[in-house]
C-alpha positions in Angstrom: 0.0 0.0 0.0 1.9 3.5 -0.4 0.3 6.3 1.8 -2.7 7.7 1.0 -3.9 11.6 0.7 -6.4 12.4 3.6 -9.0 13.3 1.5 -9.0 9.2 0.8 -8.4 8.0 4.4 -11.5 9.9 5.2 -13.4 8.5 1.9 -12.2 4.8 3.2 -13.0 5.6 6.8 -16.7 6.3 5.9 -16.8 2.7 4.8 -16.2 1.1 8.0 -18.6 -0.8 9.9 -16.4 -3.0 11.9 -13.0 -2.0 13.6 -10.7 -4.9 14.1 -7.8 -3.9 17.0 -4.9 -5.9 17.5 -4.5 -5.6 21.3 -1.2 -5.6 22.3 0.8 -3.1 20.3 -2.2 -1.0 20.2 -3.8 -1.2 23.7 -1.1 -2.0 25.0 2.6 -0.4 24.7 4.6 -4.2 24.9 5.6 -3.6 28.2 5.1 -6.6 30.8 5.7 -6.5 34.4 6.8 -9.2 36.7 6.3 -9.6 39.8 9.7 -10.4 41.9 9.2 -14.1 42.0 7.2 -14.1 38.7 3.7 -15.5 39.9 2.1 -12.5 38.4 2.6 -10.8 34.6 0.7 -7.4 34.4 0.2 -5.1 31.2 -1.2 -1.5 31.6 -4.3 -0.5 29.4 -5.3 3.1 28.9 -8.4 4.1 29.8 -8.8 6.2 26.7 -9.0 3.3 24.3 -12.0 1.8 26.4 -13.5 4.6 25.9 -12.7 4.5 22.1 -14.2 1.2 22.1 -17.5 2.7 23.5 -17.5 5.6 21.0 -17.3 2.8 18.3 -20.2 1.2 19.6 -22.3 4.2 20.4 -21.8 5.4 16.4 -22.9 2.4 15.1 -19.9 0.6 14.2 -18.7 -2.9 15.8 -15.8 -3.6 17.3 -13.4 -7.1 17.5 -10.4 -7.2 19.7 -7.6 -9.5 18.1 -4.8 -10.9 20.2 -2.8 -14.2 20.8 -3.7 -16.1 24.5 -4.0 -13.3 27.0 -5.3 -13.8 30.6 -4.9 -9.6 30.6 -7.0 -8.9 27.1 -9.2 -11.0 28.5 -9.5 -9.4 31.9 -9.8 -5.7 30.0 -12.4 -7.5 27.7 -14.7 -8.8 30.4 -14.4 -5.5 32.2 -15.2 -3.5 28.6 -18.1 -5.7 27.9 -15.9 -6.4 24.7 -18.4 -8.9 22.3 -16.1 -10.2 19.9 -12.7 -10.8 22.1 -10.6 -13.4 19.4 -7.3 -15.0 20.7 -6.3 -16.2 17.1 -2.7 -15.5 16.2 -3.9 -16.7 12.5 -5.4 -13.0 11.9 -5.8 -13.7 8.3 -8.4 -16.5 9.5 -10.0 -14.4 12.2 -11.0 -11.5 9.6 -12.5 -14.1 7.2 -14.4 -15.6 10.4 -15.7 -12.3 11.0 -16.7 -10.8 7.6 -18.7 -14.6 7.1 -20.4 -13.9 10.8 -21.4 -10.5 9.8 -21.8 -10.1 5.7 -19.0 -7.8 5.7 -17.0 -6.7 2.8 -13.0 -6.1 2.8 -13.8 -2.5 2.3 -16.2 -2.2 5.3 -12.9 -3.3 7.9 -10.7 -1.1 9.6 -8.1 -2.4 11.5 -5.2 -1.3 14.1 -2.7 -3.1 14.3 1.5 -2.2 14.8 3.4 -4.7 14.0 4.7 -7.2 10.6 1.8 -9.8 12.0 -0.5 -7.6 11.1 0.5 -6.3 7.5 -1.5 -9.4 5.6 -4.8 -8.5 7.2 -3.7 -4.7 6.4 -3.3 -5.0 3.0 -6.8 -6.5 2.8 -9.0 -4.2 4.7 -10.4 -1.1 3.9 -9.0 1.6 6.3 -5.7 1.0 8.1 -4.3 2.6 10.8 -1.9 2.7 12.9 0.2 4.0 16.3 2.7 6.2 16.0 5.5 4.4 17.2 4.5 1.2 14.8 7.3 -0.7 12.6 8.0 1.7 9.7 6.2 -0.5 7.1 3.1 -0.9 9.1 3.1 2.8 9.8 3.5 3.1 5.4 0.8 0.8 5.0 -1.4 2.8 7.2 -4.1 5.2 5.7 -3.8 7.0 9.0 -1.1 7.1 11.9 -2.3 8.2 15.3 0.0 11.1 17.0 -0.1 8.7 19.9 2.2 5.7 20.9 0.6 2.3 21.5 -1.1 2.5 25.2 -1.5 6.0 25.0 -5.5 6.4 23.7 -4.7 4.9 19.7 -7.9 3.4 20.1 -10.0 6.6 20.9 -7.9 8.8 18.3 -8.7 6.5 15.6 -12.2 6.5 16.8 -12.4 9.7 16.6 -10.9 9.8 12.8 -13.5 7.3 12.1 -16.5 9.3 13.7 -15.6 12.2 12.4 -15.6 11.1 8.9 -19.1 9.5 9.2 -20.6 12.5 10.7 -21.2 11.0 13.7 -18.3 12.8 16.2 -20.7 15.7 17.1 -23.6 13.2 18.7 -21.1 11.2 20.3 -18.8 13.8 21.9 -22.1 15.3 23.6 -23.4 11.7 24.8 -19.8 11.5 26.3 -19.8 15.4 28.3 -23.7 14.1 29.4 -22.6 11.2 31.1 -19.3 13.3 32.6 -16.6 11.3 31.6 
C-alpha cells in the first residue's frame, strides 16, 4: 500500500462498519511487568482506548479485539463488555471468520494493528491505521497514523478519525460530556 492523501483515508474511513484492533501493540505499549518471584505478569491499558471502544459502539460501528492467548486482554475485555474478544494468532483466518459472521466486505474493515503480523490483514481491509511508534512498514501501510504511541489512547484517536468522517463525532462527543466522563 503507499500512503494515501487524507481526502482518501477519510473517503475509506466512511466505509467502515467493523473496527478490528490488534490488542497488544495497540492497547497496549509491549511492556510486561513481573512480579519479583514471577507468579504475576501485568500489562497496563489506557483508559482512553476503552472509551474508544464505547465511541465505536455508540456510532454504530462494531468492534473485534484480536490478540494471541492473554489472561490480561481477556481481563480488560470482560471489564469492557468487549463482544467479539478473538485469541487467534492466525489473523488472516479471524477476519475471514468475521466478515462470514457479519456479511462484511473487505472495504467495510478497519483495522489497528503495529506490527509485521499484522500487514496481511492490512493490505486486505479497507481503512488502516496505525500507532505512531508502529514498525515503519506498518506505519507506510497505514491510511492514518495516530500522533499517539501504543497505550496512550490509539484506540479513541482512531475513533475519533472514524467518527468524524461519518458525521457521527458531534452526537457522540455530547453523549460522552452528558454522562461526565
Amino acid at each position: 500500500m503507499s500512503p494515501v492523501s487524507v481526502e482518501e483515508a477519510v473517503e475509506r474511513a466512511k466505509k467502515v462498519k467493523l473496527v478490528i484492533i490488534d490488542v497488544h501493540g495497540v492497547m497496549t505499549d509491549e511492556t510486561v511487568w513481573y512480579s519479583e518471584d514471577g507468579s504475576i505478569r501485568l500489562r497496563p491499558f489506557s483508559h482512553r482506548d476503552g472509551l474508544g471502544t464505547y465511541m465505536l459502539d455508540w456510532g454504530g460501528i462494531e468492534t473485534a479485539w484480536l490478540t494471541r492467548v492473554s489472561k490480561t486482554a481477556q481481563l480488560r475485555a470482560k471489564e469492557l463488555k468487549i463482544k467479539r474478544y478473538i485469541e487467534n494468532p492466525r489473523k488472516i483466518e479471524a477476519l475471514e471468520q468475521l466478515e462470514q459472521e457479519l456479511g462484511l466486505a473487505d472495504e467495510e474493515i478497519g483495522y489497528i494493528g503495529d506490527d509485521y503480523i499484522d500487514l496481511l490483514v492490512m493490505r486486505r481491509v479497507g481503512f488502516v491505521a496505525a500507532p505512531a511508534d508502529a514498525v515503519e512498514e506498518v506505519k507506510e501501510a497505514a491510511h492514518y497514523v495516530t500522533a499517539v504511541s501504543s497505550g496512550k489512547g490509539v484506540v479513541r484517536e482512531v475513533a475519533r478519525f472514524i467518527l468524524k468522517a461519518q458525521g457521527k463525532w458531534e452526537a457522540i462527543q455530547q453523549r460522552v460530556m452528558e454522562m461526565g466522563y
